[in-house]
C-alpha positions as CSV (number, residue, x, y, z in Angstrom):
1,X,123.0,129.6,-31.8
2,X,122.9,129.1,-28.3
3,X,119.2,127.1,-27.0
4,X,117.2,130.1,-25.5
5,X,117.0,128.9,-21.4
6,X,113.9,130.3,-19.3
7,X,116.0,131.0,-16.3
8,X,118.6,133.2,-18.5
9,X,115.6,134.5,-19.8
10,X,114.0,135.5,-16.2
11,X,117.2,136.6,-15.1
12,X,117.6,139.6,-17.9
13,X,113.6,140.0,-17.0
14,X,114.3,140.5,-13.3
15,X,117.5,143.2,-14.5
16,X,115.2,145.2,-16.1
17,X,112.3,145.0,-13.7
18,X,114.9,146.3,-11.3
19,X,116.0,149.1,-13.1
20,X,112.5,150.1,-14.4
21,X,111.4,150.1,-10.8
22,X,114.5,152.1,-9.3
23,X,114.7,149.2,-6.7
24,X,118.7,148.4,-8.3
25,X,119.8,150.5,-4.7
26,X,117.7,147.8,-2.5
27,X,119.1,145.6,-0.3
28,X,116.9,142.0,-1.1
29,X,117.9,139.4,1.9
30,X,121.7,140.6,1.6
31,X,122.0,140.4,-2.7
32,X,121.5,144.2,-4.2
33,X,121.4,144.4,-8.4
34,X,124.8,144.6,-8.2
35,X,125.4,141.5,-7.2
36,X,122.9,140.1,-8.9
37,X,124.1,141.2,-12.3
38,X,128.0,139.8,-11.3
39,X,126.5,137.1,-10.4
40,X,124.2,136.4,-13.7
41,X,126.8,138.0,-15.8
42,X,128.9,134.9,-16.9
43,X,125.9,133.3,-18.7
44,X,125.4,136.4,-20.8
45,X,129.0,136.7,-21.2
46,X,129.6,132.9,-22.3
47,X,126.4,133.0,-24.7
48,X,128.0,136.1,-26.4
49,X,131.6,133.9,-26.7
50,X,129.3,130.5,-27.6
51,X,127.9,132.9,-30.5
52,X,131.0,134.4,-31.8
53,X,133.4,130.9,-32.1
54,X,130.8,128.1,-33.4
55,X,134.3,125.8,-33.9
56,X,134.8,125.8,-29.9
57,X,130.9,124.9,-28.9
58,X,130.6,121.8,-27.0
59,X,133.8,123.0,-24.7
60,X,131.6,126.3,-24.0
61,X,128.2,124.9,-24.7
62,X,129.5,122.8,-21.0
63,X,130.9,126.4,-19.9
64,X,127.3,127.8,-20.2
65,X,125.3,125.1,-18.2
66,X,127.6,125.1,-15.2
67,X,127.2,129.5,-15.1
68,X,123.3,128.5,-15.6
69,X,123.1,126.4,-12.5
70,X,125.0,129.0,-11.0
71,X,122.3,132.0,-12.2
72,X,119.6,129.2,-11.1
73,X,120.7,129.9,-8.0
74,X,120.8,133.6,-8.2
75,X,117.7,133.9,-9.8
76,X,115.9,132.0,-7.2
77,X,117.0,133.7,-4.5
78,X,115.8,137.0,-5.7
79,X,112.4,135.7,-6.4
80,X,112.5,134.4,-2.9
81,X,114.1,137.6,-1.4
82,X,111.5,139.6,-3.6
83,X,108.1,137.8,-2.5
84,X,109.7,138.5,1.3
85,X,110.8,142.3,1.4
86,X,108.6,144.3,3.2
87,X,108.3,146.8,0.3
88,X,107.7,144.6,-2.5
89,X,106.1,140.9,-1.6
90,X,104.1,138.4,-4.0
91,X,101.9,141.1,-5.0
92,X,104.0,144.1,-6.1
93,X,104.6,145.2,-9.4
94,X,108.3,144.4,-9.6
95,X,107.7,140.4,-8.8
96,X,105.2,140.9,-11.6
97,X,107.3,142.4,-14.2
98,X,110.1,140.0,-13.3
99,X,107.8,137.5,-14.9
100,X,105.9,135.5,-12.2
101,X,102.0,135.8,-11.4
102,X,101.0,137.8,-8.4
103,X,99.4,136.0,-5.4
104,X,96.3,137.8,-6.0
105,X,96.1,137.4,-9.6
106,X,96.0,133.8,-9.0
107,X,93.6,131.4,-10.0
108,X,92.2,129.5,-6.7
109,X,92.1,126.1,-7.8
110,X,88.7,125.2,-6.7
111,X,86.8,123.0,-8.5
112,X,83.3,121.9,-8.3
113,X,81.7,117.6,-8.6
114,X,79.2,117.6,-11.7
115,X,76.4,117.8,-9.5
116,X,76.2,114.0,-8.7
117,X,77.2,114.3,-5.4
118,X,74.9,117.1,-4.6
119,X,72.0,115.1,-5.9
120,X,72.1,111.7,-3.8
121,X,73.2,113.8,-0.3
122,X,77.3,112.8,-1.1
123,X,76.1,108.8,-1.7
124,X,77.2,106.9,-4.7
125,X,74.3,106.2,-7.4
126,X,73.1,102.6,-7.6
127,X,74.1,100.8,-10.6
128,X,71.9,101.7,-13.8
129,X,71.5,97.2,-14.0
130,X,72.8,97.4,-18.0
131,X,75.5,95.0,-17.1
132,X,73.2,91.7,-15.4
């Protein structure tokens, strides 16, 4: 069995979030599905050979990684090309069901002191004297 990879994995997300969404016609920063599915095609192809000749598997297993840093390349260029269209962006429902979290949807990061600093006016404490 061939090791499941999370970019193969994005890359069949990001075919079907195409179709679902009718955008397989759209021009994304030059790449349209069509391209996009020659250009992810080999890994899907060389998984399905990988699967059906065990005896030949470190020759394709090698095969597989080079068309995966070759879809790595196509897949991040259409999350890139996604986030900027015009019609689509960070927020839309395609970059969504192509797997990734929308801008909005994000979590801010902002975290709050335990209250110490709020207490002594941003000053550190004085030592408690436990350790003379």
């Amino acid at each position: 069995m061939v090791r499941k990879n999370n970019t193969i994995q994005r890359a069949a997300l990001m075919k079907e979030a195409l179709q679902n969404n009718n955008a397989t016609g759209v021009d994304f920063a030059g790449m349209d599905y069509a391209q996009f599915s020659s250009g992810v095609a080999p890994s899907f192809d060389k998984r399905e050979e990988y699967e059906g000749n065990f005896m030949l598997a470190v020759g394709q297993r090698q095969e597989i990684e080079n068309a995966d840093e070759n879809s790595a390349t196509y897949v991040t260029h259409m999350r890139d090309s996604i986030r900027c269209h015009p019609d689509y962006g960070p927020n839309s429902a395609l970059y969504v069901q192509c797997g990734y979290i929308a801008d909005n949807q994000r979590k801010s990061g902002l975290t709050r002191g335990q209250g110490e600093a709020d207490e002594t006016n941003g000053e550190t404490p004085p030592p408690t004297g436990e350790a003379e």
